[in-house]
Legacy VTK file of the C-alpha trace (Angstrom):
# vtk DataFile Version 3.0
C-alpha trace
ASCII
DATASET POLYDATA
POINTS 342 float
4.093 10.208 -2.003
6.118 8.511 -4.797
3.917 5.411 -4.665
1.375 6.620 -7.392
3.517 8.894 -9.950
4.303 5.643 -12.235
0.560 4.617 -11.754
-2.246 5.028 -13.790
-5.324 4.982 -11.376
-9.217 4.371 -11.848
-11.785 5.498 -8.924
-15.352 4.534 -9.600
-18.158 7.088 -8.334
-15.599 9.911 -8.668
-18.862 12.273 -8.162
-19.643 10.909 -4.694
-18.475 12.762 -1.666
-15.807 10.311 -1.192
-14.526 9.886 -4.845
-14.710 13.424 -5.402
-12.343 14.087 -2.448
-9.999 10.724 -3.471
-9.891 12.206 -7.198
-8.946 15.594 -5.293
-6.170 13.924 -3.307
-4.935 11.452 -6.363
-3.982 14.900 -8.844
-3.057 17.515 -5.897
-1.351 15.627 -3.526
-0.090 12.271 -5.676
0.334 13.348 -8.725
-0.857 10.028 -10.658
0.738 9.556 -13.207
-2.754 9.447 -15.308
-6.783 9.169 -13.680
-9.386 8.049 -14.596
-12.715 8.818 -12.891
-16.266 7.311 -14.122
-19.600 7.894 -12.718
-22.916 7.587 -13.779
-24.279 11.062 -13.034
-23.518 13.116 -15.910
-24.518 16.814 -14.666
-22.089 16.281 -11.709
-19.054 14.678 -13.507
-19.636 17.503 -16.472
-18.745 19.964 -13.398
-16.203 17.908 -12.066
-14.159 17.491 -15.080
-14.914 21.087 -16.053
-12.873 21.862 -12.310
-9.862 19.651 -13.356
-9.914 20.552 -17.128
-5.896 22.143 -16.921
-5.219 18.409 -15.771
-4.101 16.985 -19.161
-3.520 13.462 -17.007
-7.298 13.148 -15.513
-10.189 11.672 -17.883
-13.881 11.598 -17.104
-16.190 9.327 -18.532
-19.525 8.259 -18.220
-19.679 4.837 -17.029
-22.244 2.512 -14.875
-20.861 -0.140 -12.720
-23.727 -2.008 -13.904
-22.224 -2.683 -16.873
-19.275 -5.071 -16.665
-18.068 -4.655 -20.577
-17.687 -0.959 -20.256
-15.901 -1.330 -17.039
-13.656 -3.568 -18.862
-12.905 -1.376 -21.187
-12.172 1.659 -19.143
-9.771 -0.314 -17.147
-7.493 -1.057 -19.929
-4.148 0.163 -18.884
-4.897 0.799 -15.409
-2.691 -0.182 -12.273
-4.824 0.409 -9.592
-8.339 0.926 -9.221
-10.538 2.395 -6.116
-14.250 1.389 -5.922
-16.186 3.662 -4.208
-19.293 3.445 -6.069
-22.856 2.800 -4.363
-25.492 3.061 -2.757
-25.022 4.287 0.593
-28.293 5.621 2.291
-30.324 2.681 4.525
-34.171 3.701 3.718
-33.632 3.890 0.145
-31.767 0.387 -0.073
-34.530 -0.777 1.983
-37.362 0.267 0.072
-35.840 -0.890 -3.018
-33.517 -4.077 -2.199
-33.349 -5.012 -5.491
-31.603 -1.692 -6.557
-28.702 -2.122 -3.900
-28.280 -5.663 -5.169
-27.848 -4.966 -8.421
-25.219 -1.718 -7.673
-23.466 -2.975 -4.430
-23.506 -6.640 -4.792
-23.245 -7.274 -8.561
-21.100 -3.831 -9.148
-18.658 -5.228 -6.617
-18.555 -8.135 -9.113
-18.239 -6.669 -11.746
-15.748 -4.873 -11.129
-13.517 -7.522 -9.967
-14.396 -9.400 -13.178
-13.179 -6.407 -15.297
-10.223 -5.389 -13.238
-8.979 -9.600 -13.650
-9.929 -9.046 -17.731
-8.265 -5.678 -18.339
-5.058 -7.153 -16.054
-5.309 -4.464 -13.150
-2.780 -4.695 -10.359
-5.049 -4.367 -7.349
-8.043 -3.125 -6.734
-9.700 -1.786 -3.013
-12.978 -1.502 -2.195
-14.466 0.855 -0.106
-17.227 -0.687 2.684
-18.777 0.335 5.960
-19.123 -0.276 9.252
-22.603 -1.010 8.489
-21.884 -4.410 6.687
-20.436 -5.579 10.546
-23.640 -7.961 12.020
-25.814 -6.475 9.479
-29.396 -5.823 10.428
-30.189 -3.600 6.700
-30.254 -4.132 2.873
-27.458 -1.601 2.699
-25.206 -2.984 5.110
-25.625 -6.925 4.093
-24.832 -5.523 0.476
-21.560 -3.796 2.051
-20.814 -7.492 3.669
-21.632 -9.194 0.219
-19.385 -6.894 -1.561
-16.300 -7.340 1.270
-16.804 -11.095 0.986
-16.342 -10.988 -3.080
-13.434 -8.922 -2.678
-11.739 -10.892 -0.954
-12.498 -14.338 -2.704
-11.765 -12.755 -5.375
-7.808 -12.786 -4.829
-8.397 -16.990 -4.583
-10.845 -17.289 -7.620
-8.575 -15.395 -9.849
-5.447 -15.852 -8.253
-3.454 -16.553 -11.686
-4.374 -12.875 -12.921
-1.765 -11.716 -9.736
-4.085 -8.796 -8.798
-4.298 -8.225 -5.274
-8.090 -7.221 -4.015
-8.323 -5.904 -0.197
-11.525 -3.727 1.234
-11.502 -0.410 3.675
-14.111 -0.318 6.080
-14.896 3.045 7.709
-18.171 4.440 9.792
-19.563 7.605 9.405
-17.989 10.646 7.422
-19.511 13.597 8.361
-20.156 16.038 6.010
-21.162 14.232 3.404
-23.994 14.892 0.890
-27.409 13.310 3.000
-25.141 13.322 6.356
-26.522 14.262 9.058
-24.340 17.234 9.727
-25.852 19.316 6.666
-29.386 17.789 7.746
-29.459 19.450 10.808
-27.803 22.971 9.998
-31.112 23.705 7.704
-32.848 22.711 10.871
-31.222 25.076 12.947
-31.472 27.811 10.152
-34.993 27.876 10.341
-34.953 27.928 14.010
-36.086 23.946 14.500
-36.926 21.770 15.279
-33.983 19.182 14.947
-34.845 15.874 14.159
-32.871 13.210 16.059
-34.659 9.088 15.354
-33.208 8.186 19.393
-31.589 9.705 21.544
-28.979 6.882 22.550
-27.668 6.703 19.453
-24.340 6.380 18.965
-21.909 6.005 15.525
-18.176 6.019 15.152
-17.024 9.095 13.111
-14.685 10.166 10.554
-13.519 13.104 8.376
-13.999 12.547 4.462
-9.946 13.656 4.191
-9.596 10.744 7.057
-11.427 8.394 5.226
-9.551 8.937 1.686
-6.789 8.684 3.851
-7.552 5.215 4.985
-8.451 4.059 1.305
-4.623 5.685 -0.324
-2.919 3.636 2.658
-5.034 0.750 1.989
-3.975 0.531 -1.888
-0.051 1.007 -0.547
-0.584 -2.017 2.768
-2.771 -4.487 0.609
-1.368 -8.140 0.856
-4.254 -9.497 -0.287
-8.002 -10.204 1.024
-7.569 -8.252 4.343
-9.911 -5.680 5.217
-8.736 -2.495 6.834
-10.307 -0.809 9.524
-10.120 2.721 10.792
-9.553 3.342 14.199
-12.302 6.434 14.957
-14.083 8.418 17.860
-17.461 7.640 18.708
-19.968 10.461 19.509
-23.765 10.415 20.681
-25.838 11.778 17.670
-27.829 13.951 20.272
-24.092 15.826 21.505
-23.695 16.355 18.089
-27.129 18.297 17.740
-26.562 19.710 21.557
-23.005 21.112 19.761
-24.434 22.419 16.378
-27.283 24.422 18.225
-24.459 26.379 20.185
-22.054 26.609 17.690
-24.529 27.811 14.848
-27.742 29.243 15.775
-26.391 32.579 16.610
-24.860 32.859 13.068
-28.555 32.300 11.851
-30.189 34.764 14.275
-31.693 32.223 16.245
-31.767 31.425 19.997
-30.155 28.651 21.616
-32.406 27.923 23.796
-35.435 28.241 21.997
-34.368 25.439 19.637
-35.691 21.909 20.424
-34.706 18.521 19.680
-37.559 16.357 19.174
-37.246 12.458 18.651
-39.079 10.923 15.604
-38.287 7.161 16.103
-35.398 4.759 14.370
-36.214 4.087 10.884
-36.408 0.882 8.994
-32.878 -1.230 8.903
-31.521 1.482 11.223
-28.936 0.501 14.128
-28.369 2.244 17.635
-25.222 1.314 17.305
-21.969 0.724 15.313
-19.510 -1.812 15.020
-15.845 -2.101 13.871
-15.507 -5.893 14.008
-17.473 -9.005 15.155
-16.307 -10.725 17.518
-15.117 -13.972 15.061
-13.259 -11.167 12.984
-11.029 -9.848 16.203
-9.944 -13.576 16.352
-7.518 -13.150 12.461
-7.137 -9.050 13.410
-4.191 -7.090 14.219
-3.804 -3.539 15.315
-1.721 -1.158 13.314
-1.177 2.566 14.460
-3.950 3.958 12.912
-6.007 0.830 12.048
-6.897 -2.560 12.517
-6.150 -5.397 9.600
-8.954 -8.078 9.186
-7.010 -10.964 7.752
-9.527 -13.397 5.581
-11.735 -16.189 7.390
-10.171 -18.971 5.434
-7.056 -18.776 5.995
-5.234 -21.994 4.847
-6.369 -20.493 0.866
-4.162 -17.641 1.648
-0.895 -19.503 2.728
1.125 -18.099 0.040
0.323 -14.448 1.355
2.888 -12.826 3.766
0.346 -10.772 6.003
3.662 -8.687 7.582
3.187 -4.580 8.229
5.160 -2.013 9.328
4.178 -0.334 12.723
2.551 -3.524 13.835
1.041 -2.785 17.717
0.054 -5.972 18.416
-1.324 -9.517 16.169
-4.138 -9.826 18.543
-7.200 -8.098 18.954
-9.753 -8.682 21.721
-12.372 -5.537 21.698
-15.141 -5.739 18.882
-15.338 -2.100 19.288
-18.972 -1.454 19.620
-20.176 2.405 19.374
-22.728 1.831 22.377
-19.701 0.484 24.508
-16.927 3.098 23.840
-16.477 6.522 25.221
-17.954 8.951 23.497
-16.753 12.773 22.905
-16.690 15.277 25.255
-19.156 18.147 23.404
-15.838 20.172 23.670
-13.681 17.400 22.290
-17.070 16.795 19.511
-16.809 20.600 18.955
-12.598 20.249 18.529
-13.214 17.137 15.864
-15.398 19.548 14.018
-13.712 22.561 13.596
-10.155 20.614 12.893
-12.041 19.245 9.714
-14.050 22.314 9.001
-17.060 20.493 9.477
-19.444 23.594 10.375
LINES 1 343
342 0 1 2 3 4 5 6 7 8 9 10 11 12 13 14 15 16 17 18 19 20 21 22 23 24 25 26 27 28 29 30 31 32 33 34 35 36 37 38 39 40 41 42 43 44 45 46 47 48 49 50 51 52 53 54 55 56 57 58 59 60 61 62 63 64 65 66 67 68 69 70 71 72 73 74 75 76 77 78 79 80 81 82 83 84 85 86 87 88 89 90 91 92 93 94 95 96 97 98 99 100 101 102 103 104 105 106 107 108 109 110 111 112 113 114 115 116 117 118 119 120 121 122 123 124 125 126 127 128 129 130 131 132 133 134 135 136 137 138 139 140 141 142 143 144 145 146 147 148 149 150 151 152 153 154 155 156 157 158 159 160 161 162 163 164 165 166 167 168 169 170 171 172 173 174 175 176 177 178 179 180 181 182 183 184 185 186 187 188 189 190 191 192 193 194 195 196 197 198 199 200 201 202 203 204 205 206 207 208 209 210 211 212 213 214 215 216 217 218 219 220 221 222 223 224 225 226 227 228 229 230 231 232 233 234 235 236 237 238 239 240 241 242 243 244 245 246 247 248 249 250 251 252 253 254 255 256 257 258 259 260 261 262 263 264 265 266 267 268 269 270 271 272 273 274 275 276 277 278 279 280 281 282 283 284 285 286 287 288 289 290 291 292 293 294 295 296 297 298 299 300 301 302 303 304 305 306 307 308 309 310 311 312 313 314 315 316 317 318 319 320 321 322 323 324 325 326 327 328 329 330 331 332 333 334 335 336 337 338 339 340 341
């Protein structure tokens, strides 16, 4: 709790589902010392700072990752800054490649470039599960941007800022999720939409996942990624549980709403993954995640990759989302009212 009261801090996409809950956590529960939180959407940082204004130590600005000078400039001061900034949703990255190039590849640099110039103390980057074996734009941008973080700490290793990544899967709730997706489908009494039925993803709350990124910033040696450990769940339980739980509330029947399978779309996996199978060769399991130390190891001698609460240095399961058990729909229906998901 005392870790960020001397700290000024910077979070990037502060209006996204997961900034807006990290900026949350950073004022309410850390008490920063001073934030800083730029986005690029102006309507929905207006209303964000408007909900913080008694907070004389938060500051909103207007800012594109896209632009490395401004970045620079914002960071001035700053001890640590969170990345969470991007693109996130597979068709769209897929229709427009260049688009998620430009925001999650060259963002990722350019941030880096202005945390080094504005002589930030470490930086973490927040990636996805997706960017494990890639097979979309989105998730080979989420690679792209895990690989620059971590080079990063060798390229500009005399500016002494460490850089380290978060990888997490799923967080339900969020704004496109599939969670709100489907409770306008049961409102109107169906159909749901589901792309196949054996799919599978691994899951996480949004306070989980700004959970993962705070204990990140506090455990980064330097390059590592961090992984959450997470439940998987079938996508089809999930609309099996939100049928029962909901439909009722909405005057609808059950039974009488059906599920009806529309096909994967483009870029889209059955299936998650935590690590490759290389990557569970330099990982080691902590309580409540897994640490991917970097590939290259003999450019990171000088970096004492020690943790507390270590559970073992080796790591043999990839953790694959088709492979692991899945919830129970009463354990699936548990997970979601815990995080007051529906």
């Amino acid at each position: 709790m005392n870790f960020f009261q001397d700290k000024t801090v910077l979070v990037t996409g502060g209006c996204g589902t997961v900034g807006r809950e990290l900026v949350k956590q950073l004022i309410q529960k850390y008490s920063v010392k001073e934030l800083i939180v730029l986005d690029n959407n102006e309507s929905e940082l207006f209303l964000l700072a408007e909900t913080y204004r008694d907070h004389g130590n938060a500051h909103f600005f207007l800012c594109d990752i896209r632009d490395e000078n401004a970045l620079t400039r914002k960071m001035e001061g700053t001890d640590i800054v969170f990345h969470t900034a991007a693109f996130k949703h597979v068709i769209l990255c897929e229709q427009v490649p260049h688009e998620a190039v430009q925001t999650n590849i060259m963002g990722v640099d350019n941030v880096i470039r202005a945390a080094v110039n504005a002589g930030v103390s470490k930086v973490i980057f927040t990636s996805s599960d997706k960017a494990v074996n890639p097979t979309n734009v989105m998730g080979t941008s989420k690679l792209m941007g895990e690989r620059l973080t971590t080079a990063a700490n060798v390229e500009f290793r005399k500016s002494g800022c460490i850089f380290a990544s978060t990888r997490f899967g799923n967080v339900l709730g969020s704004r496109g999720s599939v969670i709100p997706i489907f409770r306008e489908q049961i409102k109107k009494g169906g159909p749901i939409t589901l792309t196949h039925e054996a799919m599978t993803r691994f899951i996480m709350s949004i306070e989980q996942s700004v959970q993962l990124i705070i204990d990140s910033a506090m455990l980064a040696r330097g390059g590592e990624v961090f992984v959450t450990k997470m439940p998987v769940i079938r996508i089809k339980d999930l609309a099996e549980v939100m049928i029962d739980k909901l439909a009722p509330g909405y005057g609808q029947d059950p039974s009488q709403i059906e599920i009806h399978e529309i096909g994967v779309k483009p870029g889209e996996k059955l299936y998650e993954e935590l690590m490759t199978d290389e990557e569970t060769g330099r990982a080691m399991e902590l309580e409540q995640y897994f640490v991917v130390k970097p590939a290259i190891m003999k450019r990171f001698t000088n970096i004492d990759y020690s943790y507390e609460g270590v559970v073992s240095n080796e790591v043999t399961n990839p953790y694959n989302s088709a492979n692991e058990a899945a919830l129970s729909h009463d354990e699936l229906l548990q997970f979601l009212d815990e995080n007051r998901l529906i």
